[in-house]
N, C-alpha and C positions, 0 to 999 in steps of 0.2 A: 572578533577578528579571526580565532580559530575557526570559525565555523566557515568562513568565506574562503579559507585557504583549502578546507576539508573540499568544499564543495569543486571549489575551483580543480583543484587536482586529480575528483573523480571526474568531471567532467573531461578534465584532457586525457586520463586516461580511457575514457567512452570513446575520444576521437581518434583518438592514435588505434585504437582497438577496430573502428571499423575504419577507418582509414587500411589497416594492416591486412583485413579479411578480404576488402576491395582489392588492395594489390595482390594478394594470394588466390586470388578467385579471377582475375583478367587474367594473371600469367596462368592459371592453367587451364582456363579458356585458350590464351593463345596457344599454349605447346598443343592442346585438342586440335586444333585447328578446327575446322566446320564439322568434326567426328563426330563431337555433341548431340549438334542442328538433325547431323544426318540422321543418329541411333536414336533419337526421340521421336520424327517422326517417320521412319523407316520397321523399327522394333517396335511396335506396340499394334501386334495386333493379335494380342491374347490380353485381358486383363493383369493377369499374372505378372507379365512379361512389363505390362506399363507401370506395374507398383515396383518390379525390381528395377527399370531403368530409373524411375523417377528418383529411389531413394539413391540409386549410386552417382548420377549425374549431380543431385542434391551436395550429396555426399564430396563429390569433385566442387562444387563450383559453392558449399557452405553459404547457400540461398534459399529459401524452398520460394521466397519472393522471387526469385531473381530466374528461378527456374520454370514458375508459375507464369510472368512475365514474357517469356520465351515461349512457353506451349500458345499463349494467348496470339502470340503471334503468326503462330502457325496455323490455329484452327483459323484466325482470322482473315486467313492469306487462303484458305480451305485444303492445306496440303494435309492437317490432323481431324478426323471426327470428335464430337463431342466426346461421345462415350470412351475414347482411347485418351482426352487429355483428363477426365475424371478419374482415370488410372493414375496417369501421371503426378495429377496432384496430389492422391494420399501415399502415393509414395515419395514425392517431396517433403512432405510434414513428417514421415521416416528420417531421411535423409538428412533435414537442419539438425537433429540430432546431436550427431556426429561431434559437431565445435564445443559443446560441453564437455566431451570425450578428450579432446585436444586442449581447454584448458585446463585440464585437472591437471598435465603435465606441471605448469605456473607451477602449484600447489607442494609439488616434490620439492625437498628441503632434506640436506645431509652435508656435514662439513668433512667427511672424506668417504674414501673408498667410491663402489657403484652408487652410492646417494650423491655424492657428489657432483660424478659423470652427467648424472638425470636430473640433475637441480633444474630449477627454471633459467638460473640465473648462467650453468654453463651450454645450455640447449641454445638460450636465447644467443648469447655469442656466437657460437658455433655456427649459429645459421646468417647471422649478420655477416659475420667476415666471408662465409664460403658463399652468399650473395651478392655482396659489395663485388670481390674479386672476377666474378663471372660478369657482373656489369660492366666491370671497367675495362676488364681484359679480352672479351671473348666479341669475334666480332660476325659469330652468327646469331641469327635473330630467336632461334632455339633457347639458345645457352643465355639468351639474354633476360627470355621470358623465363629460365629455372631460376635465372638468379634475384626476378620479381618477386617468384615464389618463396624461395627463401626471404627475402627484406620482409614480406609481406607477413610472414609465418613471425617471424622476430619481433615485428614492430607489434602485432596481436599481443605477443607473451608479452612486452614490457609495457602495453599498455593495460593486460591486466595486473600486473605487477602495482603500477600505476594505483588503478582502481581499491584493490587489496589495500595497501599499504597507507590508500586515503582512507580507508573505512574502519583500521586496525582501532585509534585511538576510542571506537566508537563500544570498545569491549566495554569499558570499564563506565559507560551512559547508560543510568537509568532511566533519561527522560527515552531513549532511544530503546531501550527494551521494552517498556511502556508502551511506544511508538506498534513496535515490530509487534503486540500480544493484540495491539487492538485490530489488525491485518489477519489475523487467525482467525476472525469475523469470516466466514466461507465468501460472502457477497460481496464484500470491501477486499476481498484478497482479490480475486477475478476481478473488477474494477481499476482496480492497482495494475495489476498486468496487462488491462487490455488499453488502460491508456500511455504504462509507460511504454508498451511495445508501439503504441501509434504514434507516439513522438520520436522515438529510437527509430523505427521503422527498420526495426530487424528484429527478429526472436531469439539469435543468436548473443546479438547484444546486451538483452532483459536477460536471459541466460544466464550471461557474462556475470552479469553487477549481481541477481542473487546469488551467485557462487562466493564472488566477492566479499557481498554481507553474510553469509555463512562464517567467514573466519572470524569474525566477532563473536561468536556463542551464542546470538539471542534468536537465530532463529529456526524457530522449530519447524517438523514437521507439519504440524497444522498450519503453519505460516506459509510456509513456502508451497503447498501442494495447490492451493485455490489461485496462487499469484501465477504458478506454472500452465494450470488452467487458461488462464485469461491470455495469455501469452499468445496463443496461435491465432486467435481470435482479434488482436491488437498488429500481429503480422502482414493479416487479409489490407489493412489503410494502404498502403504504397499499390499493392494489386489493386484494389477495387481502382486506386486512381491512374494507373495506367492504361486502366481499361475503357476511359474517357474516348472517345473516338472510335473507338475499336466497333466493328459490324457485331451485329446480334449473339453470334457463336461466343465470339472474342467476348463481349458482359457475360456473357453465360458461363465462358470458365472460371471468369474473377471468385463470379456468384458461387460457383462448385468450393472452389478454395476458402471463402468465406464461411460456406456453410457446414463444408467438412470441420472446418476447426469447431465452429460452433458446436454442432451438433456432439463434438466428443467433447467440447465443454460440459454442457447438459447433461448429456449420458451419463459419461465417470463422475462429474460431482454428485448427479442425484442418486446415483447408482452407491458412490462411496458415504457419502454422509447418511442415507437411508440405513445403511449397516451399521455407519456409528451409533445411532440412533437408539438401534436394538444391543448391539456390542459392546460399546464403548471403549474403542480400539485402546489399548496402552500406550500404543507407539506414536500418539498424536504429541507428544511432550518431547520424544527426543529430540537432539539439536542435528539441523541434516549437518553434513559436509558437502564440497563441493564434490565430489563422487558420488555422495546417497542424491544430489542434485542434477547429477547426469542420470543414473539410473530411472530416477522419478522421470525426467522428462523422457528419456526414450522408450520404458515401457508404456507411459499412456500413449503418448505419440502409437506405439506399435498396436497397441489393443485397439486406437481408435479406427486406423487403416483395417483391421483385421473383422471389425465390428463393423464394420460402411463397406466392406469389399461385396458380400451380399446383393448389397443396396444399390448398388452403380445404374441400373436402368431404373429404381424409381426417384435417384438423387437427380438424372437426367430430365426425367418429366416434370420434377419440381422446378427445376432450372429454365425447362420450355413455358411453363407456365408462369412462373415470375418475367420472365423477358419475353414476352408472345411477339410473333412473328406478322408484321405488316403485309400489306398486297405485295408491297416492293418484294421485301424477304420473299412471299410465295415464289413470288415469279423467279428469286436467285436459286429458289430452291428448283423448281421445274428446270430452270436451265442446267443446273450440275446433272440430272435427271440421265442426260445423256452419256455421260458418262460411262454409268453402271451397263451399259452394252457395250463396252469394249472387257467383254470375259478373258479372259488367260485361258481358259481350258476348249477356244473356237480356234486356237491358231492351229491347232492341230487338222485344223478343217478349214483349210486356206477360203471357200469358195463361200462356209458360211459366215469368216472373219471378214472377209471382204464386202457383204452383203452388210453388217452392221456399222462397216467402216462409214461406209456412205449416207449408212443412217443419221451418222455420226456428221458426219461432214455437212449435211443436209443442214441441220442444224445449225450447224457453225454457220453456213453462208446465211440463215434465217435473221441470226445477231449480227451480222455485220452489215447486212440490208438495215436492217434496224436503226442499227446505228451511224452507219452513213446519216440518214433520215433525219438522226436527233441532231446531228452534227451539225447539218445544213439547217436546221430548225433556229439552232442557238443564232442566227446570222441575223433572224429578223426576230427572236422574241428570247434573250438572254437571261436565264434565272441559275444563280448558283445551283442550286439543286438539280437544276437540269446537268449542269456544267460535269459537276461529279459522278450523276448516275451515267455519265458517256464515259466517262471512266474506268466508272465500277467494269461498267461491259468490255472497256477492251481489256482490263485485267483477265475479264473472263475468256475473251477470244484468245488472248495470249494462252490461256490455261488448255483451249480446245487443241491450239497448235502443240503445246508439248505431249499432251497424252497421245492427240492421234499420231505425233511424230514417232513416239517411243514403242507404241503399239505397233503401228509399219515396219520400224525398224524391225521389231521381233519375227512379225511376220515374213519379212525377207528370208529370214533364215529360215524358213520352213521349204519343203519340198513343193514348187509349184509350177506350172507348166508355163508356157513363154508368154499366155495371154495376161496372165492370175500376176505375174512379173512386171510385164509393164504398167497392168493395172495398180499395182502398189507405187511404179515410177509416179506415173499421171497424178495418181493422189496425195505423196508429197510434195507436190508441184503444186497442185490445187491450193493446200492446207498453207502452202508458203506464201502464195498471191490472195489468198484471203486473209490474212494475219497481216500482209502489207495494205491492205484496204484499212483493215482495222485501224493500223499506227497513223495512217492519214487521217481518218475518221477524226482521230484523238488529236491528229495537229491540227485540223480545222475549229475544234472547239476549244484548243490551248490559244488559238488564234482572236476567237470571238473572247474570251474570259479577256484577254490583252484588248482590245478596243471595247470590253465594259468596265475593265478597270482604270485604262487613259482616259473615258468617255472621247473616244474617237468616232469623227463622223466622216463618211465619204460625199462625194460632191452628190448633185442629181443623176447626170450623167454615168457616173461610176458605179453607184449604185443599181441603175437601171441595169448597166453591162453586166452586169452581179448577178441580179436577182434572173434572169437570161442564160446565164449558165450554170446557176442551181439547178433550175427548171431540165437542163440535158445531163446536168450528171445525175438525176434523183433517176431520169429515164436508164443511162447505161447501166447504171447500178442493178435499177430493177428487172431492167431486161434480160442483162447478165445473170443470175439469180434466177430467173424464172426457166430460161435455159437450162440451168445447171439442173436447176432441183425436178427439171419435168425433163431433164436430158434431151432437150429440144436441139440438134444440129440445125437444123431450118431457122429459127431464129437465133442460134448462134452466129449465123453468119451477117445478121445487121451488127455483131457490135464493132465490128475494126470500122466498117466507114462514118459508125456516128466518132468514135473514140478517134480519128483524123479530123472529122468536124470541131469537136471539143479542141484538137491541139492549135487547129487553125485560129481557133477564136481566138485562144488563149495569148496566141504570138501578136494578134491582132489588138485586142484590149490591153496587153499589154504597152505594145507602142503607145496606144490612146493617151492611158493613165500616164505616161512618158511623159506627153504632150502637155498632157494639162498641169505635171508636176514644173515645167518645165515655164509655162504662163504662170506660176504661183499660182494656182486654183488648187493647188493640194499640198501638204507637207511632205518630205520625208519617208515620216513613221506608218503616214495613211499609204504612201508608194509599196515598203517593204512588205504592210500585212495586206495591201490589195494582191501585191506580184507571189507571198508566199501562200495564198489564198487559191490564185490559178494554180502556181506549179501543182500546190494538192491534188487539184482537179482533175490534171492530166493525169498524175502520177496512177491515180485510183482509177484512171479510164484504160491506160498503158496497161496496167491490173486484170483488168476487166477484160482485153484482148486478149492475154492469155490464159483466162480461163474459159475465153468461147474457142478457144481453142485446142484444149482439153476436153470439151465437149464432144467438138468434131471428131475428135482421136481415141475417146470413148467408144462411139457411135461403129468409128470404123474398125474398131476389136471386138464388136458384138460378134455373139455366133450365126445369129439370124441378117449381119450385116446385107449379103448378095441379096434381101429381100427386098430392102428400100436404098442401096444405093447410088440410085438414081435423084432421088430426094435431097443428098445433100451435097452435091458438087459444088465445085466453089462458084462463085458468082463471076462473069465475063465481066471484064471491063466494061462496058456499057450497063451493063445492070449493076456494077458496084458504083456506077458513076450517078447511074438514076439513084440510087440509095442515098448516095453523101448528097447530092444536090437536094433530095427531099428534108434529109434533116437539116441541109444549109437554110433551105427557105425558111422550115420551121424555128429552129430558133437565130434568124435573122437581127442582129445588131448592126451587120455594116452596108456601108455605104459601096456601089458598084465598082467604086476607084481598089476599094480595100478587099474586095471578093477576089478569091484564089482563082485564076483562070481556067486550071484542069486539074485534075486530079487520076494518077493514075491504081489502078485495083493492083491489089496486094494479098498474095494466099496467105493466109494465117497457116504458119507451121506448127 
């Protein structure tokens, strides 16, 4: 019955322990606010610079999981390179450190004077009450999240108090010393560690509890140094399973964190017992404390980061090679490709930053053509996988829109003459009407995943009208697009009369699908995703007019303009009338009653 009360008691003090690290570690994430997010991947572009963030961010948030976690998220999102979060994470294996350091406090014991003050037992109050009070009393959200920090710091100390005081009666056990000699085994110690850390699923926690079992006397330094071992290695379970979903980058960092601990498992054990071996250390018999148990862990912890910092670009190619990269991955990787030409050091040369802008932009309208494409694809041939790689892209388009936004902006501020000015105008304007292509792109395929997951079907009818005005937006799109990237004015200007065509239909089929909702030939749900189906159409065609209009206004800030502009006057009413009437016949659904009687030309401004 003792033994059930022992266990039972360390156990609550295990939960109250990370329960207390978890509230200590959210509040001061919160008081950070996004600081964090920012200086992780902001500050890391020296290796150096990634092992000191890592270990101090660590250090702040007493995770190196939780911080490994976070980098995973950002290489995954592609705002961090690989080789910048492999900094990061052996400087978080630094970093968890630290909470061993913090419960040696527990450990202080004195019934007056300064021992007093520093007991565990008057810290732990101390920080409860000036906690509690900031919770109850303070009604900014600041003050609220220091007084998390405090609860959180308190509830840690008494639940390793907790722990301690379960394991006390364990001195005076010799099945338990017994127990603790046969752990001194080098291979059963690291086993010991690496599966109680994968059930704890913190290193801080395993930490915890040998510090704990220290105050019993039975365990040596040969005991605790192989358990410490295993510990980082036993850490990696919760990362490697977060990393479930994550893009190729994202397993590649888990895999870094993984293999970093490993690898200073291997090293320092083969490295330390090879010595025994020859030596036969003396100090393998003393009994640690939990201070020789903080030290133990922070300087392997530091020698292993210091031993692998070297190593960072061939830990990288071990990591490319265990996780290889698919056609897919190729092709995400050619698309960031573009990126690397928007330089910092061309804005100083407005005329050759401008020259890669477009490079740039070129691009982006490439994927959004693209993706249109898959969008409309998903209509008549729906596969999850297709579903998500329209995603992945407009993730990526989205990504095009903010680099070239933030790069324009910079370049504004540069010295440049009226043409080089408007030219940066036009092209935030561009970058904006193709990033809204994109987001339709994405609601027409969030639309098809919605009618394969109802298994929604449209009438014959509906469908026909359907598959009739894919066939003219695949055309605006591509037109638009072809325009843009050959800087064609001359066929910039078919796209406003098809993109009136398209809106004509649109009002048109819309009524239809009224009608037949209206005879019960259709439901509802088939009404909203037929009619939110058009509006897209338009919306992406509406899109599409103004980037053929941006073209035109390209064209006419060339320098060699006066050579050809004769070539690109806007089209007379009668010739924008021949135009809409030609793509009217061409994609022809209605009936003579329902044909628009006239149609007047309209200059794209």
């Amino acid at each position: 019955m003792q033994i059930v009360t022992m266990i039972l008691s360390l156990l609550s003090g295990v939960a109250l322990f990370l329960y207390g690290m978890s509230l200590m570690g959210d509040g001061l994430k919160s008081v950070a606010g996004n600081q964090l997010e920012t200086f992780l991947y902001k500050m890391t572009n020296t290796p150096v610079k990634g092992i000191l963030l890592g270990t101090g961010v660590t250090s702040v948030i007493q995770s190196s999981s939780a911080t490994t976690v976070m980098v995973i998220g950002f290489v995954n999102s592609g705002m961090m390179k690989l080789h910048q979060a492999i900094a990061i994470v052996l400087g978080s294996n630094i970093g968890t450190s630290i909470t061993g350091w913090i419960l040696c406090l527990s450990y202080i014991q004195g019934s007056n004077g300064i021992a007093a003050l520093l007991s565990s037992a008057t810290i732990s109050a101390v920080a409860a009450i000036a906690g509690t009070l900031l919770r109850m009393l303070s009604k900014r959200t600041v003050y609220k999240n220091l007084g998390n920090i405090l609860l959180g710091f308190a509830i840690l100390m008494v639940g390793m108090q907790m722990m301690s005081s379960a394991v006390s009666p364990l001195k005076e056990s010799k099945a338990f010393t017994d127990a603790m000699t046969m752990f001194s085994n080098p291979f059963l110690g690291m086993l010991l560690g690496i599966g109680m850390t994968a059930i704890l699923q913190s290193a801080s926690a395993s930490i915890g509890i040998i510090q704990a079992l220290s105050v019993t006397g039975a365990l040596t330094f040969a005991t605790a140094f192989p358990i410490i071992l295993g510990v980082g290695v036993g850490a990696s379970a919760p990362v490697m399973i977060s990393s479930i979903g994550a893009n190729k980058n994202g397993k590649r960092t888990a895999w870094v964190y993984l293999l970093s601990n490993a690898f200073g498992m291997i090293i320092w054990g083969s490295v330390f017992y090879a010595l025994n071996a020859v030596f036969h250390f003396p100090f393998l018999a003393v009994i640690v404390s939990p201070v020789l148990i903080a030290i133990i862990n922070s300087v392997f912890r530091m020698a292993t980061a210091f031993v692998l910092f070297p190593f960072i670009g061939q830990i990288e190619r071990m990591v490319l090679w265990l996780v290889k990269d698919s056609e897919e991955d190729l092709e995400d990787i050619a698309d960031n490709a573009d990126f690397d030409l928007l330089e910092e050091r061309l804005l100083n040369l407005p005329a050759l930053a401008l020259g890669q802008v477009n490079r740039v932009i070129t691009g982006m309208s490439r994927k959004v053509r693209k993706n249109v494409g898959r969008s409309l694809n998903l209509i008549h041939e729906y596969s999850q996988k297709r579903y998500e790689k329209v995603q992945r892209k407009e993730d990526l388009i989205d990504k095009y829109e903010s680099r070239l936004g933030d790069y324009l902006m910079k370049l504004s501020k540069q010295e440049m003459d009226s043409r080089q000015t408007r030219q940066v105008t036009l092209d935030l304007r561009v970058i904006g009407d193709l990033e809204r292509i994109g987001d339709y792109a994405s609601n027409i395929a969030r639309l098809t995943n919605e009618i394969a997951e109802e298994n929604i079907r449209f009438s014959e009818d509906g469908m026909k009208d359907l598959n009739v005005m894919i066939e003219a937006e695949r055309e605006i799109v591509n037109t638009t697009m072809k325009s843009f990237q050959e800087h064609d004015p001359q066929l910039a200007l078919t796209i406003k009369p098809l993109s009136s065509v398209i809106s004509s239909l649109c009002e048109i089929l819309k009524a239809r699908h009224f009608g037949r909702l209206s005879r019960g030939e259709c439901d509802m749900k088939q009404g909203t995703i037929f009619t939110e189906l058009l509006n897209s159409f338009e919306r992406i065609a509406s899109h599409c007019v103004a980037i053929s209009g941006a073209v035109k206004r390209e064209s006419q800030d060339h320098p060699d303009f006066h050579m050809h502009s004769a070539k690109i006057q806007e089209l007379t009413e009668e010739q924008y009338n021949q135009v809409y009437n030609d793509y009217l016949t061409k994609y022809d659904v209605v009936s003579p009653k329902e044909r628009p009687i006239s149609v007047e030309a309209e200059t794209v401004q």
